[in-house]
C-alpha positions as CSV (number, residue, x, y, z in Angstrom):
1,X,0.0,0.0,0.0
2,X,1.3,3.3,-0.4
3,X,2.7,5.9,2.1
4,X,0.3,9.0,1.2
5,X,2.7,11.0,3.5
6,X,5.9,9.6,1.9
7,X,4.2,10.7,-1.6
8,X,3.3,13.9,-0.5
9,X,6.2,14.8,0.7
10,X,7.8,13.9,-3.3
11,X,5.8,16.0,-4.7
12,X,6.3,18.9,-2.4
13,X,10.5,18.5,-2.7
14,X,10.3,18.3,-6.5
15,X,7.4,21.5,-7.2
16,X,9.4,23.3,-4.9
17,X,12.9,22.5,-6.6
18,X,11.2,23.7,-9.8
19,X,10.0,27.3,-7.9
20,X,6.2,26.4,-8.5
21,X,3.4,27.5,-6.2
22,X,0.7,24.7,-5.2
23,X,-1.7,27.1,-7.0
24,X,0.7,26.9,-10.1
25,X,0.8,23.2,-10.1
26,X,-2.9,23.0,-9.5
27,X,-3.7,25.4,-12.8
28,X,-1.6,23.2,-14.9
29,X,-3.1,19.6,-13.6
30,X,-7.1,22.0,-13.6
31,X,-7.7,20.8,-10.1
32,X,-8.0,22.8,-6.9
33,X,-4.8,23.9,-5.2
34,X,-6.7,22.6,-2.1
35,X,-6.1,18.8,-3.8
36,X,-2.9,19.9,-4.1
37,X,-2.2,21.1,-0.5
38,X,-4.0,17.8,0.8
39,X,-1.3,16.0,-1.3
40,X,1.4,17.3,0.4
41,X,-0.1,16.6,4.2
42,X,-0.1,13.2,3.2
43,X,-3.5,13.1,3.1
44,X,-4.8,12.0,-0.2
45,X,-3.2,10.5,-3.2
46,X,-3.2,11.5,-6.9
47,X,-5.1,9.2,-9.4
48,X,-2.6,7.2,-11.7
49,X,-3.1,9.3,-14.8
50,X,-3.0,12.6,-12.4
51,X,0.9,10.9,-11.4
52,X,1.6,11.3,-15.1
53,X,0.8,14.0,-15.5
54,X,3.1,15.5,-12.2
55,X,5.8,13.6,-13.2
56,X,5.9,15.4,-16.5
57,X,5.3,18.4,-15.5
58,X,8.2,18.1,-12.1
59,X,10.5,16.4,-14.7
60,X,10.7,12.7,-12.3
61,X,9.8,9.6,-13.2
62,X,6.5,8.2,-11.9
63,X,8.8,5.6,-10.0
64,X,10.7,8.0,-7.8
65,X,7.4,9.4,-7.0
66,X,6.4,6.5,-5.8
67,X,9.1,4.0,-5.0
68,X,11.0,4.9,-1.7
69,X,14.5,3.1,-3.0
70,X,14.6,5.5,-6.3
71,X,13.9,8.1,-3.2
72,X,16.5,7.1,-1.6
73,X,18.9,7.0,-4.4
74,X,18.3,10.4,-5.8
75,X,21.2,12.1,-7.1
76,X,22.7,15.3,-8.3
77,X,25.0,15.5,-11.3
78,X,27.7,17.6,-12.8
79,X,25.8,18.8,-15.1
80,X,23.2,19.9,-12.8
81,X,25.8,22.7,-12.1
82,X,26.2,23.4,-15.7
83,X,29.3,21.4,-16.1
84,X,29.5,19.6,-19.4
85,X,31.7,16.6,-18.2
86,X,32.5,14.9,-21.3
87,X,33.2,18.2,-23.1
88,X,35.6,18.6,-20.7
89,X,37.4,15.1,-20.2
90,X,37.8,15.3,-23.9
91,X,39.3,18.2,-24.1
92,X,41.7,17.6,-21.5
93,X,42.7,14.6,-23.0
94,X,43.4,16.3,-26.1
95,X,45.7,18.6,-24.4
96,X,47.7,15.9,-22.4
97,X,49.0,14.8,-26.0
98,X,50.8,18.4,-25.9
99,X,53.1,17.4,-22.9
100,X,56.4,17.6,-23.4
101,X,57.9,14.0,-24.8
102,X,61.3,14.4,-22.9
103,X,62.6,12.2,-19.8
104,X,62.3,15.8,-17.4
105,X,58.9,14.6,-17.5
106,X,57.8,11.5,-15.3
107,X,54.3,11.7,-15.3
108,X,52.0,14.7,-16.0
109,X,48.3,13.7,-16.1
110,X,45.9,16.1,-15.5
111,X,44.5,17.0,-12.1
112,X,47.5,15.1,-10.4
113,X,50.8,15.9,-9.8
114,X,53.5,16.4,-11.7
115,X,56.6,14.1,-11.4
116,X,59.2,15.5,-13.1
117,X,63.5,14.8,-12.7
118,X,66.1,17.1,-13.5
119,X,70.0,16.5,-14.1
120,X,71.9,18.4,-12.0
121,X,74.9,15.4,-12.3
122,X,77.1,18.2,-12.5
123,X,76.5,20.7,-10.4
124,X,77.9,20.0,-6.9
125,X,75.2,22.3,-5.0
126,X,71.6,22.7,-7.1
127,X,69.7,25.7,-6.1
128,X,65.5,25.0,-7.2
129,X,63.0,27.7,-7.9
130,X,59.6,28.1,-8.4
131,X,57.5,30.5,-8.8
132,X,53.7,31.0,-10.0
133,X,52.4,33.8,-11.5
134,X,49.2,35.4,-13.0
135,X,48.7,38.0,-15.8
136,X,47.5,40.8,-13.3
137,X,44.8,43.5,-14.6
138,X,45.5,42.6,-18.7
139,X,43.6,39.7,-18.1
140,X,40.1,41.1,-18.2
141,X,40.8,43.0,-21.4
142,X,42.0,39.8,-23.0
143,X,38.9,37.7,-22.0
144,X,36.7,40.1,-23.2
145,X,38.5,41.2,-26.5
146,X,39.8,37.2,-27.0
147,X,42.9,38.0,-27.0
148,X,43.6,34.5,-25.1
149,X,47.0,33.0,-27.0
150,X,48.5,36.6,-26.0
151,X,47.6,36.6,-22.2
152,X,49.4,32.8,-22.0
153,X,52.6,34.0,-23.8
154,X,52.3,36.9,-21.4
155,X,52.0,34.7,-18.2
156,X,54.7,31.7,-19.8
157,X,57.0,34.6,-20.6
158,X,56.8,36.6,-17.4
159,X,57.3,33.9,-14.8
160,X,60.1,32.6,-16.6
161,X,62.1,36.0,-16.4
162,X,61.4,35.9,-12.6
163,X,64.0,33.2,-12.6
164,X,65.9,34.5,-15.0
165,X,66.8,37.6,-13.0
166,X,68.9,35.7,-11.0
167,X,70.6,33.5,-13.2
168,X,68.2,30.7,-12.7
169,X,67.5,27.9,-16.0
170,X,63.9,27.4,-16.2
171,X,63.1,23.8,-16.5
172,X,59.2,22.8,-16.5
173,X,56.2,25.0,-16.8
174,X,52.7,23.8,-15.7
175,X,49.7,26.2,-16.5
176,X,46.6,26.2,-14.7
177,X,43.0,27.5,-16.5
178,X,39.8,28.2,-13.7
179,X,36.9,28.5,-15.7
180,X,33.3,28.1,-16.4
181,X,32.0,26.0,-19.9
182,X,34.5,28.0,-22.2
183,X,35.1,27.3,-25.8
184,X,37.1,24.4,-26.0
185,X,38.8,25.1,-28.9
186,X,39.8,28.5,-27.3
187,X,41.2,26.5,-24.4
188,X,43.3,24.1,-26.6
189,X,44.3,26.7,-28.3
190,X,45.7,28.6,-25.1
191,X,47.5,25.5,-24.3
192,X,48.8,25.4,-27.6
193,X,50.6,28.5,-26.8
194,X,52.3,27.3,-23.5
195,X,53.7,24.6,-25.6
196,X,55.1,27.4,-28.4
197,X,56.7,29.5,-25.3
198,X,58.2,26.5,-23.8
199,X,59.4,24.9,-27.2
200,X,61.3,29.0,-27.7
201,X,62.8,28.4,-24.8
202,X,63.9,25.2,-23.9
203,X,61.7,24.5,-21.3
204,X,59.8,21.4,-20.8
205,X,55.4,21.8,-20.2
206,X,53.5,19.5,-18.5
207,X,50.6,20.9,-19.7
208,X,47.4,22.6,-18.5
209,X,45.1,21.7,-16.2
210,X,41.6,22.9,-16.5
211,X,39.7,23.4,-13.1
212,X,36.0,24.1,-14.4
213,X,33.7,25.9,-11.9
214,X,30.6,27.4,-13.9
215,X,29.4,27.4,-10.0
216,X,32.1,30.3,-9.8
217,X,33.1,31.9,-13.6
218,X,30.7,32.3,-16.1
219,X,31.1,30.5,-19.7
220,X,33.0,33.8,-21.1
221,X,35.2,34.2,-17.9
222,X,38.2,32.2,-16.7
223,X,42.1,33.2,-14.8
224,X,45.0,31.7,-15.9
225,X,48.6,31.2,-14.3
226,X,51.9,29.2,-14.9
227,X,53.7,27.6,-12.5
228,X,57.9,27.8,-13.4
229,X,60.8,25.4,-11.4
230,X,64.3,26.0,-12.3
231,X,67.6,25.4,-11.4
232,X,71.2,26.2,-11.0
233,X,74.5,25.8,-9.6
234,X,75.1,27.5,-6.3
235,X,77.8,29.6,-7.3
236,X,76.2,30.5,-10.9
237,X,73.3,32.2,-9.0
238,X,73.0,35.6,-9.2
239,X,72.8,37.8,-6.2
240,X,74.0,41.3,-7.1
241,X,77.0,41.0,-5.3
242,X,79.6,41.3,-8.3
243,X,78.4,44.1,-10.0
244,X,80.9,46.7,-10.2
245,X,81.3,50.6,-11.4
246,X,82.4,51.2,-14.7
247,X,79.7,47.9,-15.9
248,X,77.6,48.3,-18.7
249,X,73.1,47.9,-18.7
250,X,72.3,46.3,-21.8
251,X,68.7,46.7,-22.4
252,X,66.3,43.8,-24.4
253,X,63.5,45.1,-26.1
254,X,60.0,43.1,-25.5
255,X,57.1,44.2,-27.2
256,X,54.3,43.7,-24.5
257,X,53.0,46.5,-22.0
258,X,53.8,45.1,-18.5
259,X,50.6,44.0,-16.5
260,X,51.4,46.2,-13.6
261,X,51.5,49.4,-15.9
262,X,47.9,48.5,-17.3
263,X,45.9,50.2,-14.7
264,X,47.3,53.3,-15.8
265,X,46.4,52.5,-19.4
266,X,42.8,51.2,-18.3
267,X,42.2,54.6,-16.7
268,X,43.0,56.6,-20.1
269,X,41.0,54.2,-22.2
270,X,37.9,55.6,-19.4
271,X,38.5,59.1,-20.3
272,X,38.9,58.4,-23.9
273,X,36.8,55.1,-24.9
274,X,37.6,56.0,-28.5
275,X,41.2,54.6,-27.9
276,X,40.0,50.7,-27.7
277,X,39.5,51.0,-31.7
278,X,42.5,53.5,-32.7
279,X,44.8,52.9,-35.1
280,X,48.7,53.8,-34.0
281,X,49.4,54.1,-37.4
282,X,48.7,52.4,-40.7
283,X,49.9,48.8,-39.9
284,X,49.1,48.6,-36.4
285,X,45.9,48.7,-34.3
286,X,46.1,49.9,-30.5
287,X,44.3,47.2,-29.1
288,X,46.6,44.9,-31.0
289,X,50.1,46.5,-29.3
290,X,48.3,46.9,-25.8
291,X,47.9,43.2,-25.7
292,X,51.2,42.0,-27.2
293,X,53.1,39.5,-24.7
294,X,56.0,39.9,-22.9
295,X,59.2,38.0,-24.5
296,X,60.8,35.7,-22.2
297,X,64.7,36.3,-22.6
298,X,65.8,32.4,-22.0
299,X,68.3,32.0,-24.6
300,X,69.8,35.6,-24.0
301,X,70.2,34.9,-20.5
302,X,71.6,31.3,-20.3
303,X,73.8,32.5,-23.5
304,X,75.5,34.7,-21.3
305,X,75.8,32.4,-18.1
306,X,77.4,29.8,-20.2
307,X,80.2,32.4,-21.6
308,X,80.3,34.1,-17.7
309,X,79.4,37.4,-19.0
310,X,76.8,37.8,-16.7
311,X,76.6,39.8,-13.8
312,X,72.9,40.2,-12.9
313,X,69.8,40.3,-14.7
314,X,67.0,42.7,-14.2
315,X,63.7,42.1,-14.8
316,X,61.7,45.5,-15.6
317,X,58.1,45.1,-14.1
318,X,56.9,48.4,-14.9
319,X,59.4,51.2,-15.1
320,X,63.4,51.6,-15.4
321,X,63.2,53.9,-13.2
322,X,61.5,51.8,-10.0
323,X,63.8,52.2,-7.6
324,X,62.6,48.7,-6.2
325,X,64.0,47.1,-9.7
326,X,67.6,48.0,-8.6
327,X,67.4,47.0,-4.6
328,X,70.2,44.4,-5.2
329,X,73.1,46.8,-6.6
330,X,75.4,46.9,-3.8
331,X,75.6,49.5,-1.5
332,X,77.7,52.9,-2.7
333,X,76.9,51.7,-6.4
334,X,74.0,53.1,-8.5
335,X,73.0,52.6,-12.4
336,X,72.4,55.6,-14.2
337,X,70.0,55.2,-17.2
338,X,70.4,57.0,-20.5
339,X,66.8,57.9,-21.2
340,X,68.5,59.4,-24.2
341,X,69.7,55.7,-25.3
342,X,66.2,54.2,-24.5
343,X,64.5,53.5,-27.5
344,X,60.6,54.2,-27.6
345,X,58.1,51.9,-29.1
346,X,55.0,53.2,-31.3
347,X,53.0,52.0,-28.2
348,X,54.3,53.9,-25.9
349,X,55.1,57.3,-28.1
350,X,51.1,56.9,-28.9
351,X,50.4,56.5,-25.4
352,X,52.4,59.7,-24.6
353,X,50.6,61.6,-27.5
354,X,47.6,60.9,-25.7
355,X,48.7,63.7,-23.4
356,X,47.5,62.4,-20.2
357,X,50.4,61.8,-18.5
358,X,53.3,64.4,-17.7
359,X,56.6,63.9,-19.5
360,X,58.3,64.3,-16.4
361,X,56.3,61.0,-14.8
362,X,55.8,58.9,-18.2
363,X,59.2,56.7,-18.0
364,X,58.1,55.8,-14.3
365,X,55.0,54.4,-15.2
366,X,56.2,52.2,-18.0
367,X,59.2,50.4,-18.9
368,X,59.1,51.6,-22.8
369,X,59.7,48.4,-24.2
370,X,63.0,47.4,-22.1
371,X,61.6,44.0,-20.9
372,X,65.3,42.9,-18.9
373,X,68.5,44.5,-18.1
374,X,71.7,42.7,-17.9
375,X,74.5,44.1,-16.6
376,X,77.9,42.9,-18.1
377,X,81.5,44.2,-17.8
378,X,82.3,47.0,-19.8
379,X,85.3,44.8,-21.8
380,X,82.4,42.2,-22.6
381,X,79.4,44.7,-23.6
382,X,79.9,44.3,-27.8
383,X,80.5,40.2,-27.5
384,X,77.2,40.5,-24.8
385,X,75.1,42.6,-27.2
386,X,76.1,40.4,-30.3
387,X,75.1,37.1,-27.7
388,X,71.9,38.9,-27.1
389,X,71.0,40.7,-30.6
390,X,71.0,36.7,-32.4
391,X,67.5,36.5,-30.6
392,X,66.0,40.2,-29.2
393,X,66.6,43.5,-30.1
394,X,69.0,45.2,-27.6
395,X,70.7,48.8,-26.7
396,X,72.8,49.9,-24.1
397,X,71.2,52.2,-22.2
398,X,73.6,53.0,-18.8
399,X,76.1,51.8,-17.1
400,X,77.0,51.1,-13.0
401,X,78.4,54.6,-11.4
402,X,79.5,55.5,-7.9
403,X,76.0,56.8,-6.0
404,X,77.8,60.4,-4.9
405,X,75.4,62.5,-5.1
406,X,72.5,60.3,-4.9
407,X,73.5,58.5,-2.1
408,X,71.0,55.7,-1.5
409,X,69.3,56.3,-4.7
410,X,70.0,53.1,-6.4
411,X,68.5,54.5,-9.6
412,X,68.8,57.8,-11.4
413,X,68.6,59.3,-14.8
414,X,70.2,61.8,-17.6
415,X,68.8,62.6,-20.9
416,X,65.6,62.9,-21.8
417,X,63.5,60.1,-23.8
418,X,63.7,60.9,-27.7
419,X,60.0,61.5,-28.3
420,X,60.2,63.0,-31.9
421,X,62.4,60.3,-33.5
């Protein structure tokens, strides 16, 4: 016999689940909503044809209306969150094929952890790295303008100079997607391009995991980071320490705008909208240079480790002129940049034309295109510029001086940048 009560209470859980009133399931079924309300007290039951009809309408079988085990073994799936599950298992599949096919790496399936070897044979003290890192405030201009290959360069490129400051050889990169159901082939795509970065650079991927959450992103929003480990020989790391007056800053051109100079850009795109669709000049587009990546200067860098050129490398995260940049010069030592030397990019000479931003405060909100600094002796600065210039565009653009007369300063300038040329 059946459990009016147990039925009742059914019907009740599922009309509520779907939002509907006991008046609105009583239009739809043309009955009374006071049948329905005795219903759900347990104390009538439905006619068989009037279960049908309920069921059809609630979207349950007439079994787990009725049957207390399918009760009992309701479920919610995945996809009751919006999650298309075997969308995503293919696609993840498909990227796995993209890890790098080197014995660096062990094992590198997605949503587990990475096993991974490196040979450090020779090297009679390793010192690892890591670091992760995130594109900062360009990512919402890429999600919403698709400019999604460009933000992973950006990231790949960026965390790898982090190491590369000090001397470090970047060894495996793992990337990480949060997201709701985005276009897979725009996700494959973006793990294409950490594969390209690492390929440039000699680094090994072990690919991209893709944590979907439409519970948390919606299907046109997602953040992205890469994880970088590295390694060198004790005494091959960088620390500042042997930089000497009289050296020589070598400057390597990127063409990507530094995420932590956007906001700045963000807040003259507000006061002039019209910029999101100018043109710089006939061949390029603004949008276009605003959202070009960052090089990563791998081969430079390990280049001039391997010849011992290498004093220290600086990475320029917005300005050459951030005094926080230069904290590792020793102490009664300065550089002294050549704005002068420094050459300007169309970006950022457009971006000054703009006229929103003194000329006296531009340089130290941007780095003008001078992605890293390395600092070299002055007897190696035309074999260190001919190392660099086989793979980036480089100028010198200062040298190391005594800090009399800015005691403390650690960064300083002559010249003035060349605006008109």
């Amino acid at each position: 016999m059946l459990d009016k009560e147990a039925v009742g209470k059914k019907i009740a859980f599922f009309r509520k689940e779907k939002g509907i009133t006991q008046k609105e399931l009583a239009d739809f079924l043309h009955i009374s909503y006071q049948a329905v309300s005795k219903w759900e007290q347990g104390k009538s039951l439905p006619t068989v044809e009037m279960l049908h009809e309920i069921s059809l309408l609630l979207n349950v079988t007439v079994d787990v209306l009725l049957d207390e085990d399918e009760w009992k073994n309701r479920r919610i799936f995945y996809e009751d969150s919006g999650l298309d599950t075997q969308r995503l298992y293919a696609l993840k599949k498909d990227i796995a094929k993209l890890v790098s096919k080197d014995a660096c790496i062990l094992s590198a399936d997605y949503a587990d952890a990475c096993l991974f070897r490196m040979d450090t044979a020779q090297m009679e003290k390793p010192v690892y790295s890591n670091i992760v890192c995130v594109p900062g405030s360009k990512e919402k201009l890429a999600k919403e303008y698709r400019y999604n290959r460009e933000i992973c360069a950006d990231v790949a490129g960026s965390a790898m100079n982090f190491l590369l400051q000090y001397g470090m050889k970047p060894v495996i990169l793992k990337a990480m997607v949060l997201c709701g159901n985005y276009d897979s082939e725009q996700l494959y795509r973006m793990a294409q391009t950490f594969r390209e970065v690492c390929d440039k650079n000699g680094v090994s991927f072990a690919g991209m995991e893709i944590a979907a959450q439409p519970v948390n992103f919606t299907s046109q929003e997602y953040a992205v980071s890469a994880t970088v480990i590295g390694v060198q020989e004790q005494e091959k790391v960088l620390t500042g320490s042997h930089i000497e007056a009289g050296d020589v800053l070598i400057g390597m051109q990127t063409d990507g705008i530094e995420g932590t100079s956007y906001p700045f850009v963000k807040v003259m795109l507000d006061k002039n909208p019209g910029l999101y669709h100018a043109q710089i000049d006939e061949e390029r587009f603004f949008l276009d240079e605003l959202m070009r990546p960052n090089a990563a200067f791998t081969r430079e860098i390990m280049a001039l480790q391997d010849k011992g050129y290498l004093r220290r490398a600086f990475r320029i995260n917005n300005s050459l002129l951030r005094r926080g940049c230069w904290k590792c010069v020793p102490e009664g030592l300065g550089v002294c940049i050549d704005l002068s030397a420094v050459p300007v990019l169309p970006l950022y000479r457009f971006l000054f034309a703009q006229d929103m931003i003194g000329e006296n405060v531009f340089a130290r909100h941007f780095h003008m295109g001078i992605g890293m600094v390395a600092i070299v002796p002055e007897k190696y600065r035309e074999e260190a510029m001919e190392i660099i210039g086989q793979f980036s565009a480089c100028r010198c653009i200062g040298r190391v001086v005594s800090d009399e007369g800015h005691k403390g300063e650690k960064i300083w300038s002559t010249g003035r940048i060349a605006w008109e040329s």
